[in-house]
LUMKOL-762160 format. One record per atom (N, C-alpha, C): residue in three letters; chain; atom name; x, y, z. Coordinates in Angstrom, 1 decimal, padded with zeros to 4 digits. Layout:
# residues N
+-----+----+----+--------+--------+--------+
!  aa ! ch ! at !      X !      Y !      Z !
+-----+----+----+--------+--------+--------+
! ALA !  A ! CA !      X !      Y !      Z !
...
+-----+----+----+--------+--------+--------+
This chain:
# residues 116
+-----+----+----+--------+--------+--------+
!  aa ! ch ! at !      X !      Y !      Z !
+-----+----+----+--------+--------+--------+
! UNK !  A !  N !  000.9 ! -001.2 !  000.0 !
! UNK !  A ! CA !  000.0 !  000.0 !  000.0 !
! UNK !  A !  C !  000.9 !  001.2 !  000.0 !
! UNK !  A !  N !  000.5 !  002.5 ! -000.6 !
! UNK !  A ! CA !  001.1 !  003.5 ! -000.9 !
! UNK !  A !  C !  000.3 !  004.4 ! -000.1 !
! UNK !  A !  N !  000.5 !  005.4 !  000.6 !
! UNK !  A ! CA !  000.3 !  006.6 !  001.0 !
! UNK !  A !  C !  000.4 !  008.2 !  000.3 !
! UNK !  A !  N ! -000.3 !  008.7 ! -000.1 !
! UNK !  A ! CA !  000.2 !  010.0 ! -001.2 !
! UNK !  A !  C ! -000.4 !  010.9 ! -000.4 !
! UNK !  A !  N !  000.0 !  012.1 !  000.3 !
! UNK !  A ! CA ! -000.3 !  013.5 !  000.7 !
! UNK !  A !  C ! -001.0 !  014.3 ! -000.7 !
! UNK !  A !  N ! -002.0 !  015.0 ! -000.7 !
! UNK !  A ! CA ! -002.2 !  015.7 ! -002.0 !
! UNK !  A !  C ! -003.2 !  017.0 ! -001.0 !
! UNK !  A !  N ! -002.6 !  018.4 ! -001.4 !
! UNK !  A ! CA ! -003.8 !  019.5 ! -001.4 !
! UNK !  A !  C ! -004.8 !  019.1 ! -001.2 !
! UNK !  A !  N ! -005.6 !  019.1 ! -001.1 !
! UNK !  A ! CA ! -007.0 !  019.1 ! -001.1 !
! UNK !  A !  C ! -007.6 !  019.9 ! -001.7 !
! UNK !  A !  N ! -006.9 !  021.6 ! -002.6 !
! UNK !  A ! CA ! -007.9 !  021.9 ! -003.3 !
! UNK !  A !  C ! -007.4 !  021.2 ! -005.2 !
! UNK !  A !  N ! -006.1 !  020.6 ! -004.9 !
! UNK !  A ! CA ! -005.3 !  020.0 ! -006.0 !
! UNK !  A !  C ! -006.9 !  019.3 ! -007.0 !
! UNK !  A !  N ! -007.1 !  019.2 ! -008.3 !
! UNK !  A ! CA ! -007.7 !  018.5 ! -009.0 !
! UNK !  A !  C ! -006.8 !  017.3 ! -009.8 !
! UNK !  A !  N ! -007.0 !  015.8 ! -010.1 !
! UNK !  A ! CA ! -006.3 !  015.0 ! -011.0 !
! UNK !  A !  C ! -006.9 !  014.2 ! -011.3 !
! UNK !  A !  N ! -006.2 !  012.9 ! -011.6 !
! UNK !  A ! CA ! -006.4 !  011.8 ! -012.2 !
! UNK !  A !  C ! -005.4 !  010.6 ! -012.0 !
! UNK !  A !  N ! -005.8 !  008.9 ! -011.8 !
! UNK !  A ! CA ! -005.1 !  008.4 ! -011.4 !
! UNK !  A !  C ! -005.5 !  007.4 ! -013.5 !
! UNK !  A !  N ! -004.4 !  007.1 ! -013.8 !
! UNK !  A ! CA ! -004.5 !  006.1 ! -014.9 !
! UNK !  A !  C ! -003.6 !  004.9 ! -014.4 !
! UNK !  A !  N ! -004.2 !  004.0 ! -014.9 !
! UNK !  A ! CA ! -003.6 !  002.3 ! -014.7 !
! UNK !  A !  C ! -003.2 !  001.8 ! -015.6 !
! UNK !  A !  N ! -001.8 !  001.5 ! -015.9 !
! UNK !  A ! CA ! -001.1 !  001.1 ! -016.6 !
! UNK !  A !  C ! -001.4 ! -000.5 ! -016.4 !
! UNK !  A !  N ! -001.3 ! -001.2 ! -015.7 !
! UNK !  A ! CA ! -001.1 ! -002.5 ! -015.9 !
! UNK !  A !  C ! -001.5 ! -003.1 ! -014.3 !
! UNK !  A !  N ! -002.5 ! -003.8 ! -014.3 !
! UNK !  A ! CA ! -002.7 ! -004.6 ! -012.7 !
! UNK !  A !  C ! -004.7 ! -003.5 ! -012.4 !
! UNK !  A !  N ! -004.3 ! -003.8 ! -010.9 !
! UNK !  A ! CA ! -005.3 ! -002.7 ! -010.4 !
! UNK !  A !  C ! -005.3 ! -002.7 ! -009.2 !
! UNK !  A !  N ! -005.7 ! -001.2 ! -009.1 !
! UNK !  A ! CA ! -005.5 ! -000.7 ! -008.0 !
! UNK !  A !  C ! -007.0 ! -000.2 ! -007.2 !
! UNK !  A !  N ! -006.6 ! -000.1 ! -006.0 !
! UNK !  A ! CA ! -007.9 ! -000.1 ! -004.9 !
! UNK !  A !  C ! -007.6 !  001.4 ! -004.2 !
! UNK !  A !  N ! -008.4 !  002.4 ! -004.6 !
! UNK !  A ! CA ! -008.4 !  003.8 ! -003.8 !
! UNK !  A !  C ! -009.8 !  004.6 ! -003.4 !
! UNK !  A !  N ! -009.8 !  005.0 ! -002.6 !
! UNK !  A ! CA ! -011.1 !  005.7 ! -002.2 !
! UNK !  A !  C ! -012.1 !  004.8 ! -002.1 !
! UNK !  A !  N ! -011.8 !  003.7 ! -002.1 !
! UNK !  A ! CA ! -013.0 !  002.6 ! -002.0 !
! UNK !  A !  C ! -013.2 !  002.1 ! -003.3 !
! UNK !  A !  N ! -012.8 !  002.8 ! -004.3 !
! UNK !  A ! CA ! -013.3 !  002.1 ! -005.3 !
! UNK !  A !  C ! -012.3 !  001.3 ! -006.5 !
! UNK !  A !  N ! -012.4 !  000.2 ! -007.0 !
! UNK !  A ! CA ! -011.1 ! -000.1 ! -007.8 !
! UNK !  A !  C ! -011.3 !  000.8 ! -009.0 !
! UNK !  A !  N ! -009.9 !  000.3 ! -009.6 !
! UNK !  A ! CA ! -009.7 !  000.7 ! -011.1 !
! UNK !  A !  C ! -008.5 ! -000.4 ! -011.6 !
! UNK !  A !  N ! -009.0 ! -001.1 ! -013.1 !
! UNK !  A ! CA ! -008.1 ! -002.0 ! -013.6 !
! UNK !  A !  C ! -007.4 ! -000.7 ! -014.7 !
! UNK !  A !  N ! -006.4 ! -002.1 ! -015.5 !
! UNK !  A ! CA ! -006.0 ! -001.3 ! -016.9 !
! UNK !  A !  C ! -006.5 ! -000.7 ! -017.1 !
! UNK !  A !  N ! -006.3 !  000.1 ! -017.9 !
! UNK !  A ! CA ! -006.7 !  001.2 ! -019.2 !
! UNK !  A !  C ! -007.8 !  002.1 ! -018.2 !
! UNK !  A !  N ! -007.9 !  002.1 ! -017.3 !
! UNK !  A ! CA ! -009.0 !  002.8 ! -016.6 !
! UNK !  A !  C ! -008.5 !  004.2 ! -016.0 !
! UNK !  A !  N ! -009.1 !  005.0 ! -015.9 !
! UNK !  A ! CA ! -008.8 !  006.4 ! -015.2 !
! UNK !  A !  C ! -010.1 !  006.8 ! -013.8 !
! UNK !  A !  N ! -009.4 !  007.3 ! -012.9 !
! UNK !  A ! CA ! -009.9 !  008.1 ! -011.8 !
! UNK !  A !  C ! -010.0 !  009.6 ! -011.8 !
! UNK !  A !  N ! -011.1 !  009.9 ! -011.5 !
! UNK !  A ! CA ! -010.5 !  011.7 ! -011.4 !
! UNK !  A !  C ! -011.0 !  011.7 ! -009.9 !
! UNK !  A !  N ! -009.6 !  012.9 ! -009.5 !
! UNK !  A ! CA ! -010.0 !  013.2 ! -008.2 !
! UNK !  A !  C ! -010.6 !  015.0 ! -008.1 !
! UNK !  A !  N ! -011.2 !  015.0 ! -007.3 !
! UNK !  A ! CA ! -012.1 !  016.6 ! -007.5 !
! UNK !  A !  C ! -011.5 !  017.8 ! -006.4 !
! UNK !  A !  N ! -011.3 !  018.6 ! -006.4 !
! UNK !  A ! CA ! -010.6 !  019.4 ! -005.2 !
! UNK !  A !  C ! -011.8 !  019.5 ! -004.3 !
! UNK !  A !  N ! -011.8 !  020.2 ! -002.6 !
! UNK !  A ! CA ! -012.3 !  020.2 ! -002.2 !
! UNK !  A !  C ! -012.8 !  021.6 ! -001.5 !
! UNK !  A !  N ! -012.2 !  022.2 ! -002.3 !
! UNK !  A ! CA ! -012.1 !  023.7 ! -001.9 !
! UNK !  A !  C ! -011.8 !  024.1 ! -000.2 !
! UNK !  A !  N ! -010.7 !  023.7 !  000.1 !
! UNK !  A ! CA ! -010.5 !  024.0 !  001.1 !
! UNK !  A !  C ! -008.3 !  023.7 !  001.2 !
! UNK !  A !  N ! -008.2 !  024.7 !  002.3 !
! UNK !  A ! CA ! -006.3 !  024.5 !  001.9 !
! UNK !  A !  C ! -006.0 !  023.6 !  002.7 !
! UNK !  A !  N ! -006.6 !  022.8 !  003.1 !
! UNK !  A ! CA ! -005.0 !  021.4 !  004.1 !
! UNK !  A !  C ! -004.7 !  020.6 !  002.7 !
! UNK !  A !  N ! -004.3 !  019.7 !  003.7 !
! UNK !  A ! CA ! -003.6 !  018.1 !  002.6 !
! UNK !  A !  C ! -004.4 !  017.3 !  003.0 !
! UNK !  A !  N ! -005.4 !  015.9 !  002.3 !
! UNK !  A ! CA ! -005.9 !  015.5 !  002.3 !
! UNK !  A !  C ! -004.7 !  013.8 !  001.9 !
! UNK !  A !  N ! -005.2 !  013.2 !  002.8 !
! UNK !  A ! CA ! -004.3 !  011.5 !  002.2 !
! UNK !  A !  C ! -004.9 !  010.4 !  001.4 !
! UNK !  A !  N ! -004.3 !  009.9 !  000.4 !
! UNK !  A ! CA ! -004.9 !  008.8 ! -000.3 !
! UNK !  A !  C ! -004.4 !  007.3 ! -000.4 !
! UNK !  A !  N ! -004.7 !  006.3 !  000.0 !
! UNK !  A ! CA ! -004.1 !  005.1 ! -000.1 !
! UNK !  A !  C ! -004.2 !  004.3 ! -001.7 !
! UNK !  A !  N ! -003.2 !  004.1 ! -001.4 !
! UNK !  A ! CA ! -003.2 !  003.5 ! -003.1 !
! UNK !  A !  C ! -002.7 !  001.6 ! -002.6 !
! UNK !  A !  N ! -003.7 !  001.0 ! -003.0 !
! UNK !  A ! CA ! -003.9 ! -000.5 ! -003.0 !
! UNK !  A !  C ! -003.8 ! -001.5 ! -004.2 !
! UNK !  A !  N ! -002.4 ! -001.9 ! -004.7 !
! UNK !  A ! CA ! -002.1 ! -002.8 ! -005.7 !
! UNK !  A !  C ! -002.8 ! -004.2 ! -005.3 !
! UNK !  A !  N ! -003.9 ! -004.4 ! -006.1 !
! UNK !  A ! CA ! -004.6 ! -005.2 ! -006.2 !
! UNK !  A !  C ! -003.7 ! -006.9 ! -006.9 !
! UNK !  A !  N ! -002.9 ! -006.5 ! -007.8 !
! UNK !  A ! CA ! -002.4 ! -007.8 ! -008.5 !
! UNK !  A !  C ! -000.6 ! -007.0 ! -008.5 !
! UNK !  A !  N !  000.4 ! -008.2 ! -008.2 !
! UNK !  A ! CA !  001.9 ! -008.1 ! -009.0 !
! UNK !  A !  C !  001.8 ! -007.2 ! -009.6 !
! UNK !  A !  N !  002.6 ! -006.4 ! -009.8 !
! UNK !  A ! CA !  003.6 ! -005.8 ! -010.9 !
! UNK !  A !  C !  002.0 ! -004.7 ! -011.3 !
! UNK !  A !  N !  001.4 ! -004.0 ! -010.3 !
! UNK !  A ! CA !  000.2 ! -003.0 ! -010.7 !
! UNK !  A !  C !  001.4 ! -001.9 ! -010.9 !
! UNK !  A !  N !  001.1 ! -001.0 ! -012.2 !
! UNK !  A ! CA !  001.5 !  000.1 ! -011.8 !
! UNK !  A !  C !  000.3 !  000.8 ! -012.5 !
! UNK !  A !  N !  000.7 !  002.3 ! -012.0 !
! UNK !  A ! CA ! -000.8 !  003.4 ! -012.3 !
! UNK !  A !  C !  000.3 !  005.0 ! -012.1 !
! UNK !  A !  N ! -000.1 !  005.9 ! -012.8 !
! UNK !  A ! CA !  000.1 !  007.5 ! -012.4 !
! UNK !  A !  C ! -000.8 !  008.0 ! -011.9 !
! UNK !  A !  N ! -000.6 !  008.9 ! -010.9 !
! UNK !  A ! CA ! -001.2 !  010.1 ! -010.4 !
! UNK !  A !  C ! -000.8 !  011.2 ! -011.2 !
! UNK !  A !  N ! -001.7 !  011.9 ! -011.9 !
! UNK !  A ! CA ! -001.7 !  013.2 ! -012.2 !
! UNK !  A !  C ! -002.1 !  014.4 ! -011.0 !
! UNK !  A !  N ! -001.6 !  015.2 ! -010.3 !
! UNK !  A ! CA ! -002.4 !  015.9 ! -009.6 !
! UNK !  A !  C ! -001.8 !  017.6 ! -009.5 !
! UNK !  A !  N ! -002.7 !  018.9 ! -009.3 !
! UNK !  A ! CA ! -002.4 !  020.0 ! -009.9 !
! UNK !  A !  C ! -003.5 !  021.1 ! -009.2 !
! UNK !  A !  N ! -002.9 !  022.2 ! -008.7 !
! UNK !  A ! CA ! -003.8 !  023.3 ! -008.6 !
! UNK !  A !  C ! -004.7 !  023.5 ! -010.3 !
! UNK !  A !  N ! -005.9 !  023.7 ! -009.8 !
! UNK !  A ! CA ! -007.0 !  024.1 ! -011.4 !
! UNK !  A !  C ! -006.2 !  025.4 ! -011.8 !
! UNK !  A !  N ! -005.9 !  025.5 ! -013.3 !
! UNK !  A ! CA ! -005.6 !  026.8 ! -013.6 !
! UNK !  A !  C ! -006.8 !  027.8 ! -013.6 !
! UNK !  A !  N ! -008.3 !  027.1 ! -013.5 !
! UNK !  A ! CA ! -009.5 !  028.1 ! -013.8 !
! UNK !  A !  C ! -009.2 !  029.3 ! -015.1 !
! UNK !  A !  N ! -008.9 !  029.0 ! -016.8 !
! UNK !  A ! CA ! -008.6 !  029.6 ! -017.3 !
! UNK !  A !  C ! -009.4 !  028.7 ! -018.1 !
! UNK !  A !  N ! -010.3 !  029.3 ! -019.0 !
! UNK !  A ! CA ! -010.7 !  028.6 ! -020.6 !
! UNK !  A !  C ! -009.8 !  027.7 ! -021.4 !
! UNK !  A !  N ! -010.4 !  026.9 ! -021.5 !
! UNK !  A ! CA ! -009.9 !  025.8 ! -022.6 !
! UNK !  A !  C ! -010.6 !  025.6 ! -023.5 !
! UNK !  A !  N ! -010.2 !  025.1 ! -024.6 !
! UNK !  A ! CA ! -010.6 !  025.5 ! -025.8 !
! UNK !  A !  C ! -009.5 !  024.4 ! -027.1 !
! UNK !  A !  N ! -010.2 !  023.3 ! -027.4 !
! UNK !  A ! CA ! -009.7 !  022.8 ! -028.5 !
! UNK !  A !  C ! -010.5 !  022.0 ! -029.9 !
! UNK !  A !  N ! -009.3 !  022.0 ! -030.6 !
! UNK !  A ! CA ! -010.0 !  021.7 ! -032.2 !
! UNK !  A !  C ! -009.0 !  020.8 ! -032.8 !
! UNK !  A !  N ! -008.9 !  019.8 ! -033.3 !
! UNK !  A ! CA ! -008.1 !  018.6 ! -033.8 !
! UNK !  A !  C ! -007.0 !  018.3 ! -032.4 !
! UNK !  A !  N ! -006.3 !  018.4 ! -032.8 !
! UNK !  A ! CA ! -005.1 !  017.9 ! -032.2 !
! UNK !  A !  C ! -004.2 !  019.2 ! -031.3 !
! UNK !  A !  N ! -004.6 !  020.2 ! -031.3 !
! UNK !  A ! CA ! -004.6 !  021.3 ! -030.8 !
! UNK !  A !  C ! -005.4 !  021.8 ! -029.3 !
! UNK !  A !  N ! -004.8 !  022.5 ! -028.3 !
! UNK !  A ! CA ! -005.5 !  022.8 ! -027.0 !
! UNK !  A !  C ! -004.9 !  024.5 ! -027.0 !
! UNK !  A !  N ! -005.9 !  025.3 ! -026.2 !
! UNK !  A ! CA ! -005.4 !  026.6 ! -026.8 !
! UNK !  A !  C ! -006.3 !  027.3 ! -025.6 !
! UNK !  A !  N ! -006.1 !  028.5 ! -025.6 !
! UNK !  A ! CA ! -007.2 !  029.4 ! -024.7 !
! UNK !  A !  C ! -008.1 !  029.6 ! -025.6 !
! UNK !  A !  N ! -007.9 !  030.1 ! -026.9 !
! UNK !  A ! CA ! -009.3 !  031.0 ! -027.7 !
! UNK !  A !  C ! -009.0 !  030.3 ! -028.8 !
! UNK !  A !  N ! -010.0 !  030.7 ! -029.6 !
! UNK !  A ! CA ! -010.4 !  030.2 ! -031.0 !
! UNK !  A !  C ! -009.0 !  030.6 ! -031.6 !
! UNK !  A !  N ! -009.0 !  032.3 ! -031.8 !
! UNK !  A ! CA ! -008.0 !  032.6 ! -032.7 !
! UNK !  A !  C ! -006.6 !  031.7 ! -032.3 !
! UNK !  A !  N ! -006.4 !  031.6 ! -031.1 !
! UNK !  A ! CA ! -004.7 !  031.1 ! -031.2 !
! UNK !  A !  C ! -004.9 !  029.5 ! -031.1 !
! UNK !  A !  N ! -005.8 !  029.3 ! -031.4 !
! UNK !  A ! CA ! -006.4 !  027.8 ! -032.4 !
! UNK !  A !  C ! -005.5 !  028.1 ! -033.7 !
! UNK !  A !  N ! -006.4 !  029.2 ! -034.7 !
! UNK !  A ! CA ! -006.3 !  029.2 ! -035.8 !
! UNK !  A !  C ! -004.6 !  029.5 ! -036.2 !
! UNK !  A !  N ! -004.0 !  029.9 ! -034.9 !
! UNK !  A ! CA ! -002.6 !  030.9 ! -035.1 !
! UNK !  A !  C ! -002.0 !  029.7 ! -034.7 !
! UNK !  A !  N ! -001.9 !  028.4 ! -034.2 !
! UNK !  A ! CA ! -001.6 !  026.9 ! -034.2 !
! UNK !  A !  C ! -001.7 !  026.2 ! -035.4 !
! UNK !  A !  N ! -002.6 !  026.4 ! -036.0 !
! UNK !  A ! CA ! -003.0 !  025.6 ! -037.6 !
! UNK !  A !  C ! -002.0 !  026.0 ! -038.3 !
! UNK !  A !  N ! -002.2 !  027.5 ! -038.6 !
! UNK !  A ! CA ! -001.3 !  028.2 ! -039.8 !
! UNK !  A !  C !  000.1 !  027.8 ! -039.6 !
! UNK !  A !  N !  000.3 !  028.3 ! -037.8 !
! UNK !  A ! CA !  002.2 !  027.7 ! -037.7 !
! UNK !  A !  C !  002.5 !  026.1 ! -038.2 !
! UNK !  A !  N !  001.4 !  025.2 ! -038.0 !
! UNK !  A ! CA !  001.3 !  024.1 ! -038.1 !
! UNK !  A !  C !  001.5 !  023.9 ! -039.8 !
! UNK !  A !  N !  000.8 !  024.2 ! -040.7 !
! UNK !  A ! CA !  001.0 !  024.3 ! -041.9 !
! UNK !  A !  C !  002.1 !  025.1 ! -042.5 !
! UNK !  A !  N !  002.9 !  025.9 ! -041.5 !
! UNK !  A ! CA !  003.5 !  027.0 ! -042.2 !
! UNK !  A !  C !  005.3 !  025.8 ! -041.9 !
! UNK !  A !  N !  004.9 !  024.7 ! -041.2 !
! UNK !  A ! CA !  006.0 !  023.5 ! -040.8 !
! UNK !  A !  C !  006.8 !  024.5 ! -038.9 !
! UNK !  A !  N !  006.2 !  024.9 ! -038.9 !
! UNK !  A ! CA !  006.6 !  025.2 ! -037.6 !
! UNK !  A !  C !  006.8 !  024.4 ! -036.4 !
! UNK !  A !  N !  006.4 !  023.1 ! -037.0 !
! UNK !  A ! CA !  006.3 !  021.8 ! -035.8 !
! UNK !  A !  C !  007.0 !  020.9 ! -036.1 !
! UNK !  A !  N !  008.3 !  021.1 ! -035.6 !
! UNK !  A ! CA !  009.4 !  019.8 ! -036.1 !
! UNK !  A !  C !  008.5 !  018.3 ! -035.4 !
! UNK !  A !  N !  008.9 !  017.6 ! -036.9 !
! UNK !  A ! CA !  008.8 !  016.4 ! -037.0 !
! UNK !  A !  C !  009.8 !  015.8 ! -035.5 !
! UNK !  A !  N !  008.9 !  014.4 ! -035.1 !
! UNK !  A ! CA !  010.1 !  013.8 ! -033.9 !
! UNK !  A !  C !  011.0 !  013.1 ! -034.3 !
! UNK !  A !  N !  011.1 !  012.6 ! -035.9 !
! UNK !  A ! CA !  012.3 !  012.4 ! -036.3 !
! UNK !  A !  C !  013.5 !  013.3 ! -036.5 !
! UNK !  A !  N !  013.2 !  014.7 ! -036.9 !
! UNK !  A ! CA !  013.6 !  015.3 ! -036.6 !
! UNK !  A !  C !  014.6 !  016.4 ! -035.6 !
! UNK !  A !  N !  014.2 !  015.8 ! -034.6 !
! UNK !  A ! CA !  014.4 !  016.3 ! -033.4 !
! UNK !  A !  C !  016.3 !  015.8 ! -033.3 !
! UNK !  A !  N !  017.1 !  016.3 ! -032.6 !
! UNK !  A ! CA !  018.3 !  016.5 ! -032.4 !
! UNK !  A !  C !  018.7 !  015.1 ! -031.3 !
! UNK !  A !  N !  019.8 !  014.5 ! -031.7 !
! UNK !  A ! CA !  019.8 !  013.2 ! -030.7 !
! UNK !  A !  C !  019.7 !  013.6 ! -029.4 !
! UNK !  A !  N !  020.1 !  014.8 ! -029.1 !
! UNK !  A ! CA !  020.2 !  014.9 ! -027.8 !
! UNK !  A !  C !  018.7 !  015.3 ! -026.9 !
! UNK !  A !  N !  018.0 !  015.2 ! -027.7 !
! UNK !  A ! CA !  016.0 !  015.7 ! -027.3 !
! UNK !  A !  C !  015.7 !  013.8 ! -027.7 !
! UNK !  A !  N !  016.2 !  013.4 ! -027.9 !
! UNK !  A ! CA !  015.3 !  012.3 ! -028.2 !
! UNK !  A !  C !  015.6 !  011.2 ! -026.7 !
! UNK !  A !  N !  015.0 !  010.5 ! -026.3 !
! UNK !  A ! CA !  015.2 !  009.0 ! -025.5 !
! UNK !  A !  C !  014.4 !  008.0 ! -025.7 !
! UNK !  A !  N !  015.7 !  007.1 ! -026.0 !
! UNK !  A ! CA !  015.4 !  005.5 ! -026.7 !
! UNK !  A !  C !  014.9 !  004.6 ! -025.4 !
! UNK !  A !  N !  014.5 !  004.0 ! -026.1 !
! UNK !  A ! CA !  014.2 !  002.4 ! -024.6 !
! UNK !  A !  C !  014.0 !  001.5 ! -025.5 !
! UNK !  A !  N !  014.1 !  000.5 ! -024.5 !
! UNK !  A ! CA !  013.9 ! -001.4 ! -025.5 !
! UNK !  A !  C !  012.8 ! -001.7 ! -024.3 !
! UNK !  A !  N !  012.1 ! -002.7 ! -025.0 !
! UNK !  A ! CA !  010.5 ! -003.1 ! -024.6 !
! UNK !  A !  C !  011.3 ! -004.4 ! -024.5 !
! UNK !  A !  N !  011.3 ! -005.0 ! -023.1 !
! UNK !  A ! CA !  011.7 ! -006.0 ! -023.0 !
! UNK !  A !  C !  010.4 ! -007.5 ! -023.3 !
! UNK !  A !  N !  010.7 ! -008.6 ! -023.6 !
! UNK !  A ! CA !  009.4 ! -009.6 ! -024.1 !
! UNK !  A !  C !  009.2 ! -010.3 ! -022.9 !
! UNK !  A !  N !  008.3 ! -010.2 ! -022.6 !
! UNK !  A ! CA !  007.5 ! -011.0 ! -020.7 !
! UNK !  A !  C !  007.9 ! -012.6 ! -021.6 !
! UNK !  A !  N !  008.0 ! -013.2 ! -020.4 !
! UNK !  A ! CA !  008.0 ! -014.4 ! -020.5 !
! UNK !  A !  C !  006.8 ! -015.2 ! -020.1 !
+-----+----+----+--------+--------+--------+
């Protein structure tokens, strides 16, 4: 069992990579996500995190709310429409290096090892 301190006005989300895990009472397998909701209030609030099977692992995402507009369109996240459209044009104008592209030293390799 895992213990996590978090804000309490923090908002997030827990995803499950592999196994499952038991929090707040409720489970969550693979592919599954939790969201946690702030509580409007300033202490730290504690969360138990309960690996249900071997080898569970999961992320915690957790964050003060920015409380600012969101706003997106394809593959794009933005505050407003316009700097939507000011994302497209840089986007078409090649302003978005390719990740092959990218410089060896921006890049990190890994090997996927085969379970047995």
């Amino acid at each position: 069992m895992v213990t996590q301190e978090i804000p309490a006005q923090y908002n997030g989300l827990i995803y499950v990579l592999k196994g499952r895990v038991k929090t707040g009472g409720k489970i969550l397998e693979a592919e599954q996500a939790g969201w946690l909701d702030n509580m409007d209030h300033n202490s730290n609030s504690q969360m138990d995190f309960e690996a249900l099977e071997n080898e569970t692992r999961f992320v915690l995402y957790a964050g003060q709310p920015h409380n600012v507009p969101v706003v997106h369109h394809g593959p794009f996240v933005a505050g407003t429409m316009e700097e939507i459209s000011g994302l497209y044009k840089a986007f078409r104008q090649g302003a978005f290096p390719h990740l092959n592209d990218l410089p060896a030293e921006q890049r990190i390799s890994y090997v996927l090892e085969k379970s047995e």
